[in-house]
C-alpha positions in Angstrom: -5.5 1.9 5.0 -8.4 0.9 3.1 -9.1 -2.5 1.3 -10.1 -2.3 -2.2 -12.9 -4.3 -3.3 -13.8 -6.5 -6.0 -10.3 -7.4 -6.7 -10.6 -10.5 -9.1 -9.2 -14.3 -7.7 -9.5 -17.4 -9.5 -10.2 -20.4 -7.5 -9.6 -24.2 -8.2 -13.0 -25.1 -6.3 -14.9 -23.7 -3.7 -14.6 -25.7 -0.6 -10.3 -24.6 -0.7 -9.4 -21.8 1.7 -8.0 -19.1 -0.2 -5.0 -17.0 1.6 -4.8 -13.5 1.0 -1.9 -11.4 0.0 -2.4 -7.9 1.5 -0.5 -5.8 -0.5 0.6 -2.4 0.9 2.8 0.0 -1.1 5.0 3.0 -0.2 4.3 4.6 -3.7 0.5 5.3 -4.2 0.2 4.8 -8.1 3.4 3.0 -9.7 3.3 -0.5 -7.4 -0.5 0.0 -7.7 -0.6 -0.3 -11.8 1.9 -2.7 -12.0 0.4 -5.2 -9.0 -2.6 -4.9 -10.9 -1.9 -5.6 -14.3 -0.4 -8.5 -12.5 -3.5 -9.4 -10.8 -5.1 -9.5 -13.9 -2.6 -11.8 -15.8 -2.8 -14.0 -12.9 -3.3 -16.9 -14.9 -0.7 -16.0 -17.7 1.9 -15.7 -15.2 0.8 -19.0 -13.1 0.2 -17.6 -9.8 -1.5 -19.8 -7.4 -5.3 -20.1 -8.1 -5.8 -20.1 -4.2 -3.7 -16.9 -3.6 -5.7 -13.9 -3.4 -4.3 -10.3 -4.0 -6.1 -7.5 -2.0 -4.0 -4.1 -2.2 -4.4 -1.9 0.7 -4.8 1.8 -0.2 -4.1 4.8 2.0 -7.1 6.1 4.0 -7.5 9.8 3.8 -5.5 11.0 6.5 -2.6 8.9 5.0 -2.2 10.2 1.5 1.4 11.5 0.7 2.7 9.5 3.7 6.4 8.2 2.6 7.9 6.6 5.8 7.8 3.1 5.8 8.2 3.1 9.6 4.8 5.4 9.9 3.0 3.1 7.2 3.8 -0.2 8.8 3.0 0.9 12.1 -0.5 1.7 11.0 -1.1 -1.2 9.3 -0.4 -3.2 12.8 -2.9 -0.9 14.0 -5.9 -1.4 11.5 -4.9 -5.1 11.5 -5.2 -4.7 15.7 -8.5 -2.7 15.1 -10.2 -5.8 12.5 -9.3 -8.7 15.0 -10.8 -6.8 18.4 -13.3 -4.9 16.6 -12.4 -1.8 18.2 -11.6 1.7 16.2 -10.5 4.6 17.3 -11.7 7.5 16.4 -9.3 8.7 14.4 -9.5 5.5 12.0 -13.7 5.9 12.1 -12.7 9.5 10.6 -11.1 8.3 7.7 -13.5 5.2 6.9 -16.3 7.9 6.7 -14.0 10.1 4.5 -13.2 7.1 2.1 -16.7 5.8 2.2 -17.6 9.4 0.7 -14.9 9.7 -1.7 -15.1 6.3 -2.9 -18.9 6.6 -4.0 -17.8 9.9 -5.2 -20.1 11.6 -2.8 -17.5 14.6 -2.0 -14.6 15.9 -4.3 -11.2 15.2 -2.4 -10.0 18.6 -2.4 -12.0 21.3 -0.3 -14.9 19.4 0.3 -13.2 16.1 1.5 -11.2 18.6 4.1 -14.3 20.5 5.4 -15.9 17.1 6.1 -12.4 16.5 8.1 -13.1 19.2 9.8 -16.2 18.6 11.0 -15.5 15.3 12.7 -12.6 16.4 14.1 -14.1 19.4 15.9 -16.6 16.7 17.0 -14.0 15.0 18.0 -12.8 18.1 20.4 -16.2 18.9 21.4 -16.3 15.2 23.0 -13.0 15.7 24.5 -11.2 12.7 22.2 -8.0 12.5 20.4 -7.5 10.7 17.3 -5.8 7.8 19.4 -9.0 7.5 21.5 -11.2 4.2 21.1 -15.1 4.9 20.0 -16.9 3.1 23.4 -20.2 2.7 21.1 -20.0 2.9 17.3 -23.6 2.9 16.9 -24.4 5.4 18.7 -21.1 7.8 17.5 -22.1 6.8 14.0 -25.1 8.4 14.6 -23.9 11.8 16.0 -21.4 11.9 13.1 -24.2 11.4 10.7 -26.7 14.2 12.0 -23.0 16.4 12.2 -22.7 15.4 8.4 -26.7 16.2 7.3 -26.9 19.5 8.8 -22.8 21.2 8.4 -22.7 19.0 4.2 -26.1 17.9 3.3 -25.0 14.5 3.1 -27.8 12.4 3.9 -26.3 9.5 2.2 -24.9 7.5 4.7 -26.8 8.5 7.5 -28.6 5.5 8.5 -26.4 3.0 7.7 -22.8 4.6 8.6 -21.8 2.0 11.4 -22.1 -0.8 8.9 -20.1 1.3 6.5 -16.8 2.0 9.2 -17.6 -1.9 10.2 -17.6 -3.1 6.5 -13.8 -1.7 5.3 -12.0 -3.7 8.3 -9.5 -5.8 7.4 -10.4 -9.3 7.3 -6.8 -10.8 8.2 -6.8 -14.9 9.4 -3.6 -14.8 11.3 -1.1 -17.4 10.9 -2.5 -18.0 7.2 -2.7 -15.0 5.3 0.1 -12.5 4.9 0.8 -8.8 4.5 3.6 -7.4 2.5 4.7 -4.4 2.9 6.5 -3.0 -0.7 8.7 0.0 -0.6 11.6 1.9 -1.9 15.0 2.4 -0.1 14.6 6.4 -0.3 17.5 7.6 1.5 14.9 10.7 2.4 12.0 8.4 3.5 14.1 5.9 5.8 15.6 7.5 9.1 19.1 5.2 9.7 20.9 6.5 12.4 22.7 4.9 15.5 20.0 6.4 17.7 17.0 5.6 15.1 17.6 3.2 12.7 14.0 3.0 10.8 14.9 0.4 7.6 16.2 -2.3 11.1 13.0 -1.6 13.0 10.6 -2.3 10.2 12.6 -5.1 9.2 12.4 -7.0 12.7 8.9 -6.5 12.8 8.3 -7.7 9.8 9.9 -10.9 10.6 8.3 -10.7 14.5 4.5 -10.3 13.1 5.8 -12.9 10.0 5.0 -10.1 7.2 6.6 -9.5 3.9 9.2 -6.9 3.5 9.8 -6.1 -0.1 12.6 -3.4 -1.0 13.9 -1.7 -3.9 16.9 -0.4 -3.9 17.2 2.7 -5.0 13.3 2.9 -6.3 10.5 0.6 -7.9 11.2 1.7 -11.1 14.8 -0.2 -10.6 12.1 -3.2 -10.4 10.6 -2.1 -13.7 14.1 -1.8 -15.0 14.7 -5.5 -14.4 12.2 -6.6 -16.8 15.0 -5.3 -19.5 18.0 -6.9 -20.0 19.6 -3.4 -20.8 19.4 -2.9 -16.8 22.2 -5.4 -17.0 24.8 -2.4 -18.2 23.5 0.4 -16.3 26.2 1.6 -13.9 25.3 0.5 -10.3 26.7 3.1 -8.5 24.6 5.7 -10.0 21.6 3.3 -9.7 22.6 3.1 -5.9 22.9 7.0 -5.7 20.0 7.5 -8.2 21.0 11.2 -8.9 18.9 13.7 -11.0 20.4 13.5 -14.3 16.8 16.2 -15.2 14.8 18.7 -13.3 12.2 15.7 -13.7 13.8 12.6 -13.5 16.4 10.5 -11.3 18.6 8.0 -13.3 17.0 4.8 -12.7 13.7 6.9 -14.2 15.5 8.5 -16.9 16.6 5.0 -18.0 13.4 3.5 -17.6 11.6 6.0 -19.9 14.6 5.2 -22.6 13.1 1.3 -22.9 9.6 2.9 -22.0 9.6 6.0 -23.8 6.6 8.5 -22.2 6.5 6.4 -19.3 4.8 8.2 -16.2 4.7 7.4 -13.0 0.8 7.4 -12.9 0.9 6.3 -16.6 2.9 3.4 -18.1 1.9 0.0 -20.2 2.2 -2.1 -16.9 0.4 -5.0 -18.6 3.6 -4.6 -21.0 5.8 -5.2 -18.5 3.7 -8.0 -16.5 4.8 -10.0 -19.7 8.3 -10.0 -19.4 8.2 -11.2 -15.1 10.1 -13.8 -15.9 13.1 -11.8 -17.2 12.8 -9.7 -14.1 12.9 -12.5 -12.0 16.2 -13.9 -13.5 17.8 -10.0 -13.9 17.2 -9.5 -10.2 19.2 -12.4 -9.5 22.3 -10.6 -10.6 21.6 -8.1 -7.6 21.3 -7.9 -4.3 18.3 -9.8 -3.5 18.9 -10.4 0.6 16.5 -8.4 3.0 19.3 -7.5 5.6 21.9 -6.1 2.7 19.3 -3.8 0.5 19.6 -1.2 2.9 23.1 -0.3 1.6 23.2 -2.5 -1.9 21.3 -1.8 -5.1 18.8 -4.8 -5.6 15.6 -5.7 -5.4 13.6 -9.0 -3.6 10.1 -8.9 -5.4 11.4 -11.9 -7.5 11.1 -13.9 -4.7 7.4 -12.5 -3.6 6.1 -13.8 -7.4 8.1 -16.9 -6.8 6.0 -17.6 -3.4 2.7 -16.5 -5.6 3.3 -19.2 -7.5 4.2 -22.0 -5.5 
């Protein structure tokens, strides 16, 4: 995970602590449009002027990851990693990676997975795993870089590259700010079996390391739905089983694009939607809105996540 910086905040005067939200999503584009057109109308909406959104993106070697069990797990461990100041070298990988994509140094198809590469075969030539903790970032920082000079030609970062890894830590004041972790039940992303029952782990350690656990039952566009009143009449057992009624779209999507027409899941008039929270609030109050039963029941608990940004 990687923070995302200059994320606006309104503040009622300097000397008041402001808590941060950390915002990490299942989906990487849908929950990220919508969170921040809701960001920006932080003031239309009345959120809390001392609340403080910060979305957490996927690092490189996350990208395409579904499993909520997999993503909360290494959130603990970049949250572990920003409190002892210890990486491993794995997690120094990907900051480089981001670093470069972010300032559009590399593309991220080819070029992005040749750097990979080369910093994992560094990593193999040094006899280290992924899991492995760097014993001196300065000095590894500076291998990498002469690695990166001579294989890419990226001089860029090459003197300042431990400040860089340092820099995109997590800054997470325990006890006061709060991560929330936002994802769909996707009966092909959850495991839920006697033996391995995913959606009941993540849930008790949620509530063990006192973070947010927002579902939507079936999928976040059953959140977007909510901001119609039409959602209302939909039939909730197809919601629940959210076939495909399309070789493109499930039903809660197909219905959404009826009230949105066009919509994409990449593309959509969140700001449009942002302006109707209210009614989304109050529609989600006619589902199932209790963490233990949107395993099995269609709902949906981010109602109550704007509720707390307000108070």
């Amino acid at each position: 995970m990687k923070k995302i910086f200059g994320v606006r905040s309104v503040t009622k005067a300097e000397s008041e602590p402001r808590k941060k939200y950390f915002l990490v999503y299942e989906g990487e584009k849908t929950e990220l449009l919508y969170f921040d057109a809701v960001n920006d109308m932080r003031q239309e909406i009345s959120l809390n002027p001392l609340i403080e959104l910060t979305p957490l993106i996927r690092s490189y070697s996350e990208s395409g990851w579904s499993n909520p069990k997999q993503i909360l797990d290494r959130v603990i461990q970049n949250v572990t990693e920003g409190q002892t100041g210890d990486i491993t070298y794995g997690t120094l990988i990907d900051r480089v990676i981001d670093y470069l994509l972010e300032k559009e140094i590399i593309s991220k198809t080819l070029q992005a997975k040749n750097i990979a590469s080369i910093l994992e075969w560094y990593c193999a030539e040094e006899n280290k795993t992924r899991r492995d903790l760097v014993t001196n970032l300065e000095q590894t920082s500076a291998i990498i870089a002469g690695f990166l000079d001579k294989a890419s030609c990226i001089a860029t970062i090459s003197e300042n590259i431990s400040d860089i890894i340092k820099s995109q830590a997590i800054t997470y004041a325990e006890d006061f700010d709060k991560i929330c972790l936002i994802v769909d039940r996707d009966r092909e992303s959850f495991i839920c079996k006697l033996d391995n029952d995913q959606y009941n782990y993540v849930l008790e350690t949620c509530k063990k390391k006192k973070m947010g656990f927002y579902v939507t039952n079936p999928c976040f566009e059953f959140w977007l739905l909510l901001h119609f009143d039409q959602v209302l009449n939909l039939d909730k057992t197809r919601l629940l089983n959210n076939p495909k009624v399309s070789s493109r779209r499930r039903y809660a999507e197909h219905e959404l694009n009826k009230l949105m027409p066009g919509f994409q899941k990449s593309s959509y008039d969140a700001h449009l939607l942002v302006q109707k929270i209210d009614t989304a609030i109050e529609n989600a109050q006619q589902f199932c809105e209790e963490i233990e039963k949107l395993e099995q029941q269609v709902g949906c608990n981010l109602g109550r996540l704007i509720k707390e940004l307000r108070e």
